[in-house]
C-alpha positions as protocol buffer text, in pm:
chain_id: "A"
residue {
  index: 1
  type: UNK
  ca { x: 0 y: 0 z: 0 }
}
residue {
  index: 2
  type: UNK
  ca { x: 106 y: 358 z: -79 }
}
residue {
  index: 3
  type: UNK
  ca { x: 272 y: 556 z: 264 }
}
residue {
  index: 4
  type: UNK
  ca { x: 30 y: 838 z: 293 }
}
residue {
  index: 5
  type: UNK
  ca { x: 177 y: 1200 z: 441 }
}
residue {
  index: 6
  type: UNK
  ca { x: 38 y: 1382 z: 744 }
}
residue {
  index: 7
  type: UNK
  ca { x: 85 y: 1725 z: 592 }
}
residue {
  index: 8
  type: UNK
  ca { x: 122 y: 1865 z: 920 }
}
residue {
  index: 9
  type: UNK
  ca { x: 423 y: 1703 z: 974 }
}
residue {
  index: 10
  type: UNK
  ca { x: 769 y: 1919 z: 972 }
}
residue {
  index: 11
  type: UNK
  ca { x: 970 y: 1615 z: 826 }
}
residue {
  index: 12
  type: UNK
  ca { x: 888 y: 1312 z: 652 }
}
residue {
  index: 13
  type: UNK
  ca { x: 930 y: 966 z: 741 }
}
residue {
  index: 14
  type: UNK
  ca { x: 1021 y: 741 z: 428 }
}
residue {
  index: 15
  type: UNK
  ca { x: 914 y: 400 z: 430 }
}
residue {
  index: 16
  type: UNK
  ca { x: 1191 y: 103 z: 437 }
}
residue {
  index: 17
  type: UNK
  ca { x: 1210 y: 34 z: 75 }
}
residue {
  index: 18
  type: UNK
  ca { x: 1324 y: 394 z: 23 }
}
residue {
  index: 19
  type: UNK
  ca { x: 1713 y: 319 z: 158 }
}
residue {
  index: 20
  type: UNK
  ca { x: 1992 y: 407 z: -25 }
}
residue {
  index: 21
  type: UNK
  ca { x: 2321 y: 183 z: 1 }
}
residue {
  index: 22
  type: UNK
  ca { x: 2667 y: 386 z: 97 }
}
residue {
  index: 23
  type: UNK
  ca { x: 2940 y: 336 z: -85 }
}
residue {
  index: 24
  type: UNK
  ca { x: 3212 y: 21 z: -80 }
}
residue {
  index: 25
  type: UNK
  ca { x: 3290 y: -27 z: -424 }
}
residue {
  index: 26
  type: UNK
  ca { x: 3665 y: 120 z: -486 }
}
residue {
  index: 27
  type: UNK
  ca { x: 3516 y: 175 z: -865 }
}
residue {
  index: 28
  type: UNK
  ca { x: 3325 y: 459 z: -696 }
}
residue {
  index: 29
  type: UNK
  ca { x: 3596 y: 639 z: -563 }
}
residue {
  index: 30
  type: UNK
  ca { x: 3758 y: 608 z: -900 }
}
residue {
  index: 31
  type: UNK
  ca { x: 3472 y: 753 z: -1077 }
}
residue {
  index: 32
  type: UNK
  ca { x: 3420 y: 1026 z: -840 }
}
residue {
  index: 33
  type: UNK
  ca { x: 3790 y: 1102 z: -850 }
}
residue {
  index: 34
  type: UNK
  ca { x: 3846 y: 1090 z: -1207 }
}
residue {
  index: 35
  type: UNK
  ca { x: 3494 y: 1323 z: -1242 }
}
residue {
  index: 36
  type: UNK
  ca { x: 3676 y: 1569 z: -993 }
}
residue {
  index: 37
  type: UNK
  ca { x: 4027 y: 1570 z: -1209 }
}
residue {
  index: 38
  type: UNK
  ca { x: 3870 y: 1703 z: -1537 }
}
residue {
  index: 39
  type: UNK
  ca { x: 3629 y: 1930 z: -1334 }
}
residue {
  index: 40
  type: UNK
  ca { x: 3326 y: 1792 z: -1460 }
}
residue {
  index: 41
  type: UNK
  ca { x: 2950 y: 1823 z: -1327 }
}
residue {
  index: 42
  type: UNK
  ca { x: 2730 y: 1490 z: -1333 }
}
residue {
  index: 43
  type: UNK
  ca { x: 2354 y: 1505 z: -1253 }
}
residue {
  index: 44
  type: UNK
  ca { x: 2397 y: 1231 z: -1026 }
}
residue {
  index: 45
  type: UNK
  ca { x: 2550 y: 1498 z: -770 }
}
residue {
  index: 46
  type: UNK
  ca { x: 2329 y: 1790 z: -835 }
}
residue {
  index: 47
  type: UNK
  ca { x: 2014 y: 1640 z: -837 }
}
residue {
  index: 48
  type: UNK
  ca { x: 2116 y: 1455 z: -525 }
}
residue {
  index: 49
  type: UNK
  ca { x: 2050 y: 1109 z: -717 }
}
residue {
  index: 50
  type: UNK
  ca { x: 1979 y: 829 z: -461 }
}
residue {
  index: 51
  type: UNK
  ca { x: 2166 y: 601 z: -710 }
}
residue {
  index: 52
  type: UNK
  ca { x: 2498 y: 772 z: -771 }
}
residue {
  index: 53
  type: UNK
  ca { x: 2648 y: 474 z: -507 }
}
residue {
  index: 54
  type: UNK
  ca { x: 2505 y: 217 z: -745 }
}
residue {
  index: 55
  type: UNK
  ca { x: 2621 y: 413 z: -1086 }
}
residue {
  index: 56
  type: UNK
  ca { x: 2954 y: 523 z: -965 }
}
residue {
  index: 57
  type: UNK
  ca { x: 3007 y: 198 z: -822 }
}
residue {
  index: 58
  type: UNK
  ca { x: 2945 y: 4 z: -1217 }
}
residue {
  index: 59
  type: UNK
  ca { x: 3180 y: 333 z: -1336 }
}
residue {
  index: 60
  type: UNK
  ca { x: 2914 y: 517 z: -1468 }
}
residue {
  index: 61
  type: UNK
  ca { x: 2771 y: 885 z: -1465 }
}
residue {
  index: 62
  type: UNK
  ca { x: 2556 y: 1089 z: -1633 }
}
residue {
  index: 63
  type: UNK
  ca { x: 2728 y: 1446 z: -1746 }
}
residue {
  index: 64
  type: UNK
  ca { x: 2556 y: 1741 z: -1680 }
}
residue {
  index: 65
  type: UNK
  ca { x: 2676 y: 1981 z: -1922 }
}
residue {
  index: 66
  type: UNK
  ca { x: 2630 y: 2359 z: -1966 }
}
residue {
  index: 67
  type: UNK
  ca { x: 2704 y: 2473 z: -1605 }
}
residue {
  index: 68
  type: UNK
  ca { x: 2569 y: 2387 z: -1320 }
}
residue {
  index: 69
  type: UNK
  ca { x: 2271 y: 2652 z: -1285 }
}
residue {
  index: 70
  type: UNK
  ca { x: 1947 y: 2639 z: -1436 }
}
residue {
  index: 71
  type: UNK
  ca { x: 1757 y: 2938 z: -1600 }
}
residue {
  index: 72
  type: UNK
  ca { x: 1456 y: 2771 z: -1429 }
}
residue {
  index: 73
  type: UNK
  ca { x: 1347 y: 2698 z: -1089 }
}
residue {
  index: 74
  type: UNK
  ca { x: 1116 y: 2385 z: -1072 }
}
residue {
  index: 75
  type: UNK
  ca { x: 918 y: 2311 z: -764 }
}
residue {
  index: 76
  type: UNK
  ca { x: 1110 y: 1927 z: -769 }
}
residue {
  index: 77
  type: UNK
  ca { x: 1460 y: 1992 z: -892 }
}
residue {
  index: 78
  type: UNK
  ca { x: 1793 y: 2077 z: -665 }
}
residue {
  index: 79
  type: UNK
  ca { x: 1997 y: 2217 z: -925 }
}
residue {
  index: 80
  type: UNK
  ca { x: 2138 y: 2596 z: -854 }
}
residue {
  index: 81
  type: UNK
  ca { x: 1928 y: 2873 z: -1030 }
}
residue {
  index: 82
  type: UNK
  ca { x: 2147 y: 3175 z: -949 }
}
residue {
  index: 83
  type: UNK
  ca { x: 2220 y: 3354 z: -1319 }
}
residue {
  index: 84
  type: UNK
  ca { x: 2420 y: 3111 z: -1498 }
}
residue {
  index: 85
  type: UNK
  ca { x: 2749 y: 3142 z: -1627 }
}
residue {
  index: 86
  type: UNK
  ca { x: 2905 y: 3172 z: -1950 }
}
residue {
  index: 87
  type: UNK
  ca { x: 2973 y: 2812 z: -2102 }
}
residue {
  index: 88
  type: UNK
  ca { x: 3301 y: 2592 z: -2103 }
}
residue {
  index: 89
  type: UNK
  ca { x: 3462 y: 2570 z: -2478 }
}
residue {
  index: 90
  type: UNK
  ca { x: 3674 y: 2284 z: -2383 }
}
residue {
  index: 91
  type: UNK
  ca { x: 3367 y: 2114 z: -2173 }
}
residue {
  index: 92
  type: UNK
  ca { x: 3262 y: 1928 z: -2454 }
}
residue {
  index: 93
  type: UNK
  ca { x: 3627 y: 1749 z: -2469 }
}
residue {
  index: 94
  type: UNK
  ca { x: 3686 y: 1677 z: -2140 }
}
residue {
  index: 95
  type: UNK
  ca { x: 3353 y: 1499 z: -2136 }
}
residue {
  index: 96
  type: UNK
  ca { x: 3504 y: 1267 z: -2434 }
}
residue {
  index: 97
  type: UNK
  ca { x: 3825 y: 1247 z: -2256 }
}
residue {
  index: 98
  type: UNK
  ca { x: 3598 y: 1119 z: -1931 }
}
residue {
  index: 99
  type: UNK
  ca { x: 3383 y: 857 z: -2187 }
}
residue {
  index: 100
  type: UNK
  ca { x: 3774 y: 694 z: -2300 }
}
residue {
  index: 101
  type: UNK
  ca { x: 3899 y: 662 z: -1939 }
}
residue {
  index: 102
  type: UNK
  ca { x: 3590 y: 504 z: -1800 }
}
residue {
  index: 103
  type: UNK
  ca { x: 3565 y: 270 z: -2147 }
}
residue {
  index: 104
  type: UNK
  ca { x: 3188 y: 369 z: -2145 }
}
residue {
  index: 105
  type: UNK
  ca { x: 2960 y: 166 z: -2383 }
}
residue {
  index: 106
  type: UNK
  ca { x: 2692 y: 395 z: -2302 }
}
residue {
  index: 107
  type: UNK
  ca { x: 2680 y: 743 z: -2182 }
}
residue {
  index: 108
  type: UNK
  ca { x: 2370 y: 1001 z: -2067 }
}
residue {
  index: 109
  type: UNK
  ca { x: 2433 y: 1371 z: -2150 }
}
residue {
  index: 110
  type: UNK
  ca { x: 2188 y: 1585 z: -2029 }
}
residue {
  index: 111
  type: UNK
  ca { x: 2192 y: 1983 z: -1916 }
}
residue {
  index: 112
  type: UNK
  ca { x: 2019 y: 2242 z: -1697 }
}
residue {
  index: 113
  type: UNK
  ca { x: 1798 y: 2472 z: -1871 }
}
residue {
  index: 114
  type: UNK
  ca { x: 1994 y: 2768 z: -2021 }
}
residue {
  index: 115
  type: UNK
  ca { x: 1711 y: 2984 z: -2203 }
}
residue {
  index: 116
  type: UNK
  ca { x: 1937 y: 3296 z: -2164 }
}
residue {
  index: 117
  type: UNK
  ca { x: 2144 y: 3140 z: -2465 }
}
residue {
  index: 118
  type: UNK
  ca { x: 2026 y: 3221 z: -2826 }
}
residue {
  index: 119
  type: UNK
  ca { x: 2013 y: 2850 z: -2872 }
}
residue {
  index: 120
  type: UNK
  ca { x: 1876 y: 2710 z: -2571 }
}
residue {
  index: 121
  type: UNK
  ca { x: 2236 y: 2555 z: -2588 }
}
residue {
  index: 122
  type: UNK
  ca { x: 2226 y: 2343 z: -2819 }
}
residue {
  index: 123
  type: UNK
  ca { x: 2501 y: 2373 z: -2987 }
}
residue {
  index: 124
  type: UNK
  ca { x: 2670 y: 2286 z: -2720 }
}
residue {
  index: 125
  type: UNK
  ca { x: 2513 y: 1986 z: -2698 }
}
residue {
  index: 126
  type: UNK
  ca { x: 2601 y: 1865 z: -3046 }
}
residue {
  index: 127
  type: UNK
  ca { x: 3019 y: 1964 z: -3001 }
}
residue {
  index: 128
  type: UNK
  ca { x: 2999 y: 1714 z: -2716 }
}
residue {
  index: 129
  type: UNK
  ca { x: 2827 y: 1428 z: -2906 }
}
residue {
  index: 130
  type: UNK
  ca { x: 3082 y: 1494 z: -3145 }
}
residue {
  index: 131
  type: UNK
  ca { x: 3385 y: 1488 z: -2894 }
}
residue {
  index: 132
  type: UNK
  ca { x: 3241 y: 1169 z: -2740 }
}
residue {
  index: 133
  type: UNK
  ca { x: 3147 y: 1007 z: -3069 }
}
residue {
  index: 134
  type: UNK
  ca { x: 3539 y: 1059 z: -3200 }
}
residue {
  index: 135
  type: UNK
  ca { x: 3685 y: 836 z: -2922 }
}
residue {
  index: 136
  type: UNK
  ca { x: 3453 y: 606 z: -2913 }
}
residue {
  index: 137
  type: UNK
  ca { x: 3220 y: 545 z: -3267 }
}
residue {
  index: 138
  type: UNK
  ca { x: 3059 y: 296 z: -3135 }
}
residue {
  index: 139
  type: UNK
  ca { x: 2923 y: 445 z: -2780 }
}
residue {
  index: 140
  type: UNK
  ca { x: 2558 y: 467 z: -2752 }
}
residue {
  index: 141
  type: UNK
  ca { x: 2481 y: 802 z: -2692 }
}
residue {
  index: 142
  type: UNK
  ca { x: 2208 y: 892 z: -2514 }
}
residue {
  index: 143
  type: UNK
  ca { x: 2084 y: 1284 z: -2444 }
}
residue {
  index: 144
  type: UNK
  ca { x: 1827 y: 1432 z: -2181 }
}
residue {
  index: 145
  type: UNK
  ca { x: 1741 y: 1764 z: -2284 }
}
residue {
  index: 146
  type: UNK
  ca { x: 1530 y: 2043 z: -2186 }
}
residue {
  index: 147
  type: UNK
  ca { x: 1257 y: 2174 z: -2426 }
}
residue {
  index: 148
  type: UNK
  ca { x: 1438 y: 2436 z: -2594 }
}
residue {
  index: 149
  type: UNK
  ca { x: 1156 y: 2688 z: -2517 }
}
residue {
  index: 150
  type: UNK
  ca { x: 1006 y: 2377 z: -2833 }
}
residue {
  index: 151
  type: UNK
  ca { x: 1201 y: 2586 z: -3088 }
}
residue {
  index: 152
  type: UNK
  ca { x: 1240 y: 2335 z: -3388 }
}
residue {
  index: 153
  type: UNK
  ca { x: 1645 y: 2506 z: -3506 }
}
residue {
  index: 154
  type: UNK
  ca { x: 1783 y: 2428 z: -3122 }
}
residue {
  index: 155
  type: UNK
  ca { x: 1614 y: 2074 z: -3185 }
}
residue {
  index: 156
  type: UNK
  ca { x: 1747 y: 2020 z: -3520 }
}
residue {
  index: 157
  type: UNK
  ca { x: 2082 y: 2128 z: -3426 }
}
residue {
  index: 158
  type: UNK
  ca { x: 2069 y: 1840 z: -3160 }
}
residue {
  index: 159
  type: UNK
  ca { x: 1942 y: 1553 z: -3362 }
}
residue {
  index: 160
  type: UNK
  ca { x: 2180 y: 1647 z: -3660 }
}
residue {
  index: 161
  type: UNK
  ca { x: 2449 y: 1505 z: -3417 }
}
residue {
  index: 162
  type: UNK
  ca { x: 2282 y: 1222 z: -3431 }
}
residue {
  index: 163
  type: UNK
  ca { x: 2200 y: 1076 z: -3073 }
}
residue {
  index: 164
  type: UNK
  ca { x: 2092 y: 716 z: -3057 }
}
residue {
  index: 165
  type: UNK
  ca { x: 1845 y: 788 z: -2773 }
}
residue {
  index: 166
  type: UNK
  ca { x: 1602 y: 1143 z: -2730 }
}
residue {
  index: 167
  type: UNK
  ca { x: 1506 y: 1207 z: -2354 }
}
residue {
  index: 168
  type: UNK
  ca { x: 1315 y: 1442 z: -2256 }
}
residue {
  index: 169
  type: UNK
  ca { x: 1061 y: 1421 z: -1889 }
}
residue {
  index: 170
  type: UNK
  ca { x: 719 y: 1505 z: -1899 }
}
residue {
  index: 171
  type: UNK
  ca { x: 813 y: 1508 z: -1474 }
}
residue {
  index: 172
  type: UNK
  ca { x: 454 y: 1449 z: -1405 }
}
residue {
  index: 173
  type: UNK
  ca { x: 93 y: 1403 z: -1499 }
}
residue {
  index: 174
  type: UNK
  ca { x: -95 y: 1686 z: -1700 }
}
residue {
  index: 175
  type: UNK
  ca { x: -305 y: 1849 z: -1434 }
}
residue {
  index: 176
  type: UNK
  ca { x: 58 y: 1883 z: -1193 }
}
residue {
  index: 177
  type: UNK
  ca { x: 275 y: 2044 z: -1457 }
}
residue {
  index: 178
  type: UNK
  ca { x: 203 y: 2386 z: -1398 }
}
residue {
  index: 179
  type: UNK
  ca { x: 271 y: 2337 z: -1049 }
}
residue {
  index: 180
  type: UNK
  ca { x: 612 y: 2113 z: -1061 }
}
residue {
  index: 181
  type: UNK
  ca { x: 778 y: 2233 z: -1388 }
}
residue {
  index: 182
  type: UNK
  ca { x: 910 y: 2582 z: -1391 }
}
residue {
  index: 183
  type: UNK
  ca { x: 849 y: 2782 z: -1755 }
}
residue {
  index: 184
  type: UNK
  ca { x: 753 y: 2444 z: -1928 }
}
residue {
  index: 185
  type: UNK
  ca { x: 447 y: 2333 z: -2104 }
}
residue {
  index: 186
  type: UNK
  ca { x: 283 y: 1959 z: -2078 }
}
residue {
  index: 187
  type: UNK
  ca { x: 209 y: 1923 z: -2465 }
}
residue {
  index: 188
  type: UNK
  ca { x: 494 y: 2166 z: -2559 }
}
residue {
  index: 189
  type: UNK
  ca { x: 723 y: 1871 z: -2373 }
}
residue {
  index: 190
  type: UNK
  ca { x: 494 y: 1610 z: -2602 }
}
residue {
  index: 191
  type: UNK
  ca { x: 546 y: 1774 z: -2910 }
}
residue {
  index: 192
  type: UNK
  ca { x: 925 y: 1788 z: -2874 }
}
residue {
  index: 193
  type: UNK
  ca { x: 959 y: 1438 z: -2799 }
}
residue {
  index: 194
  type: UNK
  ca { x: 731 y: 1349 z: -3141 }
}
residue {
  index: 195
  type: UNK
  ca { x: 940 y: 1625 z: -3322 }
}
residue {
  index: 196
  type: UNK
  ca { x: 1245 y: 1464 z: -3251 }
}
residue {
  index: 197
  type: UNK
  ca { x: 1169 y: 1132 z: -3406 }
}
residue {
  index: 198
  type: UNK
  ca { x: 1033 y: 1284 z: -3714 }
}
residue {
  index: 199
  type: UNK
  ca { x: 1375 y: 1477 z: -3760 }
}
residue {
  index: 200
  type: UNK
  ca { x: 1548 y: 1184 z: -3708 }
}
residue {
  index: 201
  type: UNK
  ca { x: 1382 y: 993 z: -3957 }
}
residue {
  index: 202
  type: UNK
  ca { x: 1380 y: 1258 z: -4189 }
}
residue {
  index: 203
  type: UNK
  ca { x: 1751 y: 1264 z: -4148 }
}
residue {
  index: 204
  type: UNK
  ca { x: 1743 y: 869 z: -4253 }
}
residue {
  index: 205
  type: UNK
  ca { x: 1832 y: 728 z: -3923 }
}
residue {
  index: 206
  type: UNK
  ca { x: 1644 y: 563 z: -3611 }
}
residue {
  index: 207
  type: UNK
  ca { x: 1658 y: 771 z: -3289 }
}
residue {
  index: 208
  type: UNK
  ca { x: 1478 y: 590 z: -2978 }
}
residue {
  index: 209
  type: UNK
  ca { x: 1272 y: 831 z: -2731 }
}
residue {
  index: 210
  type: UNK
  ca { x: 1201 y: 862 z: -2403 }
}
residue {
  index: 211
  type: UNK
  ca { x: 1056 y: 998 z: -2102 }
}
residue {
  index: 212
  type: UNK
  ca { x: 1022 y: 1011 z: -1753 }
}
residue {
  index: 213
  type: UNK
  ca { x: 777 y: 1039 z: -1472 }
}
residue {
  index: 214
  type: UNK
  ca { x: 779 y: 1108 z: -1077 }
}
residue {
  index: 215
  type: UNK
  ca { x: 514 y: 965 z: -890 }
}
residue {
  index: 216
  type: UNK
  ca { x: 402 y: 1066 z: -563 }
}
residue {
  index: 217
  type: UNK
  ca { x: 319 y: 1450 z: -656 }
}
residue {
  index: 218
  type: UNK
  ca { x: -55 y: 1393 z: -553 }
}
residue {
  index: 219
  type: UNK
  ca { x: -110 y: 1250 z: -900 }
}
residue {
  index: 220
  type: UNK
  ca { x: -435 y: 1025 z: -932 }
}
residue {
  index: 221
  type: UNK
  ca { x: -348 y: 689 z: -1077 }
}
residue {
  index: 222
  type: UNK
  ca { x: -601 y: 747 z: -1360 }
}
residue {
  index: 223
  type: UNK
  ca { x: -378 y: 1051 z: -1451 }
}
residue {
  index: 224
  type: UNK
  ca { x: -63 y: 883 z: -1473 }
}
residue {
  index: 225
  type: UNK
  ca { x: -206 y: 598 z: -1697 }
}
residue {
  index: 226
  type: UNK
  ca { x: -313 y: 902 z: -1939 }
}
residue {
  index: 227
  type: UNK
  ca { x: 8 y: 1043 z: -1934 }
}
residue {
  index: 228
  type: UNK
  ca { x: 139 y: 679 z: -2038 }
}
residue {
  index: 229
  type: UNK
  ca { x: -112 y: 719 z: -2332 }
}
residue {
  index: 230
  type: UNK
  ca { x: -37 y: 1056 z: -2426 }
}
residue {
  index: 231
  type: UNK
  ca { x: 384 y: 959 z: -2447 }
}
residue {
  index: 232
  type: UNK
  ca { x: 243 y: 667 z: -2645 }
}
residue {
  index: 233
  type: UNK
  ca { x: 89 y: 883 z: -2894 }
}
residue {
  index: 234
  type: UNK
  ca { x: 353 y: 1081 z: -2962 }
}
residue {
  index: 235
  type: UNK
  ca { x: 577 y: 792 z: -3037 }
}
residue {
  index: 236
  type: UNK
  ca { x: 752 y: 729 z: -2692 }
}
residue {
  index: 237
  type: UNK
  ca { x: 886 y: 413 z: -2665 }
}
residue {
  index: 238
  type: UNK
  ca { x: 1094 y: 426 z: -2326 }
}
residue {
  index: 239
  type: UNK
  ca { x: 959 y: 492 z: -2017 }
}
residue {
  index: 240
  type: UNK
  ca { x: 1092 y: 549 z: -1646 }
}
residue {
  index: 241
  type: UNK
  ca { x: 872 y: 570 z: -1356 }
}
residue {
  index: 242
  type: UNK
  ca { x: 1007 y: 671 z: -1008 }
}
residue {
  index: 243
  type: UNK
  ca { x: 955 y: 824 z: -667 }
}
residue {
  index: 244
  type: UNK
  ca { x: 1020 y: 1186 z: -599 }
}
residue {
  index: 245
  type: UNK
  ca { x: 1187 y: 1245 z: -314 }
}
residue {
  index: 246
  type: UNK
  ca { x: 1200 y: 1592 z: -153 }
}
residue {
  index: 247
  type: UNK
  ca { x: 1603 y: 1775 z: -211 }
}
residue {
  index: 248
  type: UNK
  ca { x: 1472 y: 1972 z: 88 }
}
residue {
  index: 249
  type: UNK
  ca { x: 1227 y: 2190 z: 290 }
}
residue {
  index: 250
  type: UNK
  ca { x: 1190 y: 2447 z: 0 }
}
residue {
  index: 251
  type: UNK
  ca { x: 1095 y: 2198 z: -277 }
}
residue {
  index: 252
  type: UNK
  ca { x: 731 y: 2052 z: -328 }
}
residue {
  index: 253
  type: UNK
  ca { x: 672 y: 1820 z: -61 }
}
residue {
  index: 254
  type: UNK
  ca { x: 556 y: 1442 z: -123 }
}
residue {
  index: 255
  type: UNK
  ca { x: 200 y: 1410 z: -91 }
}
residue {
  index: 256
  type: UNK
  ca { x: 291 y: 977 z: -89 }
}
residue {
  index: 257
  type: UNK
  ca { x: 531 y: 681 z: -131 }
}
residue {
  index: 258
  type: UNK
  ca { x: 465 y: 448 z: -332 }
}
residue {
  index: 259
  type: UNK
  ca { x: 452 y: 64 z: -294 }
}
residue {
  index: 260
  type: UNK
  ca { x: 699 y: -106 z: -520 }
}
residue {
  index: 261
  type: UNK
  ca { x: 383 y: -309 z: -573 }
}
residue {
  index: 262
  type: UNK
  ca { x: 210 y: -39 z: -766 }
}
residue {
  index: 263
  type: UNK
  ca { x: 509 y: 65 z: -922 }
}
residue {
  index: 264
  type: UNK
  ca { x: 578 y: -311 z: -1067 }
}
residue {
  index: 265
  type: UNK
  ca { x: 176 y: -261 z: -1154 }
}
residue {
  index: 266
  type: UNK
  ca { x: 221 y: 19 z: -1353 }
}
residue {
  index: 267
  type: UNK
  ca { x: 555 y: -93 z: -1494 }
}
residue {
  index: 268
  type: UNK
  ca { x: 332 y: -402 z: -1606 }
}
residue {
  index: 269
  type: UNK
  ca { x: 69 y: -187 z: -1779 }
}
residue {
  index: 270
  type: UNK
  ca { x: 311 y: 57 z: -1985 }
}
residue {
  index: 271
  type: UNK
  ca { x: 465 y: -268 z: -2158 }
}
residue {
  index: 272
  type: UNK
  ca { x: 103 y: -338 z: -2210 }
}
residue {
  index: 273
  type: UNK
  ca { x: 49 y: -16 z: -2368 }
}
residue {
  index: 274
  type: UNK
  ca { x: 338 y: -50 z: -2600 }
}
residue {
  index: 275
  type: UNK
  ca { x: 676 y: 99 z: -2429 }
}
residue {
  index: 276
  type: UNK
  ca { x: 939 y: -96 z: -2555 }
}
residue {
  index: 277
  type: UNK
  ca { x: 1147 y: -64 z: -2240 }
}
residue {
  index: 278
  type: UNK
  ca { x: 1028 y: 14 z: -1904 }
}
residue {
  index: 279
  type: UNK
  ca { x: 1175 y: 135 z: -1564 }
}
residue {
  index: 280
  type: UNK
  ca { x: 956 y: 166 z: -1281 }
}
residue {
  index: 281
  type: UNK
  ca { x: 1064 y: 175 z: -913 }
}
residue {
  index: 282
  type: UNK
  ca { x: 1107 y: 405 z: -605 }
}
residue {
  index: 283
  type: UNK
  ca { x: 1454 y: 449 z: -651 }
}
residue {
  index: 284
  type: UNK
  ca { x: 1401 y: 492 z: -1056 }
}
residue {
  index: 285
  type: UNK
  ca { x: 1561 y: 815 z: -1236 }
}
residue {
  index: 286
  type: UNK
  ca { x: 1580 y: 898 z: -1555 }
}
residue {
  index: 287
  type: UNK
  ca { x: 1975 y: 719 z: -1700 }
}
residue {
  index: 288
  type: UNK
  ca { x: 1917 y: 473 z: -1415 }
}
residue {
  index: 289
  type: UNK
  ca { x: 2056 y: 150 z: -1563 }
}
residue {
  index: 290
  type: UNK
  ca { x: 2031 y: 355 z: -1898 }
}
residue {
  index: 291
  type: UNK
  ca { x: 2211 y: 93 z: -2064 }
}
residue {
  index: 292
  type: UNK
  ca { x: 1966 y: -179 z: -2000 }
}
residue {
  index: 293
  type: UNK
  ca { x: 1807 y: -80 z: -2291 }
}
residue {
  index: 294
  type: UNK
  ca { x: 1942 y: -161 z: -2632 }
}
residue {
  index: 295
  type: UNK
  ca { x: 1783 y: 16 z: -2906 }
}
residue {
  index: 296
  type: UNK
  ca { x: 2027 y: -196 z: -3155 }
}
residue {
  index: 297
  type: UNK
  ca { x: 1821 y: -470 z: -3063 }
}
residue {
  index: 298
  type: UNK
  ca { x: 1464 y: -300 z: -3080 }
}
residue {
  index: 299
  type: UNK
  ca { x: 1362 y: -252 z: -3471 }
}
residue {
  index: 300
  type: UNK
  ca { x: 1144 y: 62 z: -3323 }
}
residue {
  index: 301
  type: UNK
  ca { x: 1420 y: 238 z: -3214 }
}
C-alpha cells in the first residue's frame, strides 16, 4: 500500500524500501575522482541522485553539461538557479576524454535549462556528441534535454548530431505540470519528444525516445495511466517511472510513497500499452541502468 503524508508534519518519514546503500565499491571512488580531475559536473550529484552509489560503483555517470545553474526553478529539482554562467569551450572534450577513461559503452548527457542562450544551448550539446562520438564510434549516446523553449532550429541542431536515444521528462501528470515544472508546457514537452523522431527519420536514421515520470506529486493513478497514453501517442517508446523524493524543505513536498507493488503494476501496464522498455521503481531516475536498454536490438528504435 502507498505511505500516505500527514501534511502537518515538519519532516517526513520514508518508508523502508526507500534506503539508499553507501558506498564500498573502490570503482566509486575512482569515478568520483576521475569526475573531480577534469572538473566535470554529473547530474547524479546535483540532483542529489539516490543512485549515484550504485552508478559510480558500475563506473558510470551521467554528465551534466552547460554549467551547473538552471535558468529555471522547478518546484522538484535541486539544481542551482542563481544567473548562470558563461559556457566551457573545452567542456565538450573533457567529457570525451571522461567517456575513454571510463571505457563507457553507453553514456547520458543531459543539461540544466539555459534559455538565456540564443540556442537554448544546443550547440553545445552537439560539439559534445561529437567529442564523445570521436573516441569512441561505437558508444551509444544517449541525451536528456530540456525543451528548448520547443524551438524546432535548437532541436534540429541536436538531432543532426545524431544521438541514438532522445530524452526528454514530462516530470509528471498533466493536471501537476504547472505546479512542478518551472516555464515548461505539458504538450509543448509532447510535441518535442514526437518532433524529434520525425527529424530523425527525416535525417534517414532511427533515434529511440524517451521519457520520464515522478510519482508521488498527488497524481491520481487514472492521470498517470493518461500520461502513459499521451507519451504513447507521440511515439515514446521508453519509459521510467520513479519516486520523488524531496532535495529539501523548500521543494514541493511528497503528498505519498509508493509501494513497489504499484510501481511493478504500472511498470506491467506501460509494456502493455506499448513501451518498448520500461523502468519503474522508487529508486528509478531517468539514465538509471540507462544501458539496459538496447535500441540496436529494438527494430522501433
Amino acid at each position: 500500500m502507498p505511505v500516505k503524508i500527514d501534511p502537518k508534519l515538519h519532516q517526513e518519514k520514508k518508508p523502508p524500501w526507500i534506503r539508499v546503500k553507501l558506498p564500498n565499491n573502490p570503482v566509486f571512488w575512482d569515478t568520483k575522482g576521475l569526475i573531480d580531475d577534469l572538473s566535470l559536473v554529473t547530474v547524479c550529484e546535483e540532483a542529489h541522485c539516490p543512485n549515484r552509489w550504485e552508478c559510480w560503483g558500475q563506473g558510470t555517470a551521467t554528465f551534466m553539461i552547460a554549467g551547473e545553474r538552471c535558468t529555471r526553478a522547478c518546484g522538484f529539482c535541486a539544481v542551482d538557479t542563481r544567473r548562470p554562467l558563461a559556457l566551457e569551450a573545452d567542456e565538450p572534450d573533457r567529457v570525451a576524454e571522461a567517456v575513454k577513461r571510463l571505457k563507457l559503452n553507453h553514456v547520458v548527457i543531459t543539461a540544466v535549462a539555459r534559455d538565456d542562450l540564443l540556442d537554448g544551448g544546443s550547440c553545445h550539446f552537439a560539439n559534445t556528441i561529437e567529442k564523445v562520438r570521436e573516441v569512441n564510434p561505437e558508444v551509444v549516446i544517449e541525451v536528456l534535454v530540456p525543451d528548448f523553449l520547443g524551438r524546432d532550429d535548437a532541436l534540429w541542431v541536436v538531432m543532426e548530431a545524431r544521438p541514438r536515444i532522445f530524452n526528454h521528462n514530462i516530470e509528471t501528470v498533466e493536471r501537476l505540470s504547472d505546479k512542478v515544472r518551472s516555464n515548461s508546457e505539458y504538450w509543448r514537452s509532447l510535441g518535442v519528444l514526437k518532433r524529434a523522431r520525425q527529424i530523425a527519420s527525416e535525417m534517414g536514421y532511427r533515434c529511440a525516445t524517451k521519457s520520464g515520470i515522478m510519482l508521488g506529486l498527488g497524481e491520481k493513478r487514472d492521470e498517470v495511466l493518461k500520461a502513459m497514453d499521451d507519451l504513447r501517442d507521440h511515439d515514446v517508446t521508453v519509459l521510467t517511472l520513479g519516486q520523488y523524493l524531496r532535495p529539501s524543505e523548500k521543494h514541493l513536498p511528497v503528498v505519498e510513497y509508493i509501494s513497489p507493488e504499484e510501481f511493478d503494476d504500472l511498470g506491467a501496464i506501460a509494456k502493455e500499452k506499448g513501451f518498448r522498455h520500461v523502468a519503474s521503481g522508487p529508486l528509478v531516475r531517468s539514465s538509471y541502468h540507462a544501458a539496459d536498454f538496447k535500441p540496436e536490438l529494438d527494430p522501433l528504435a
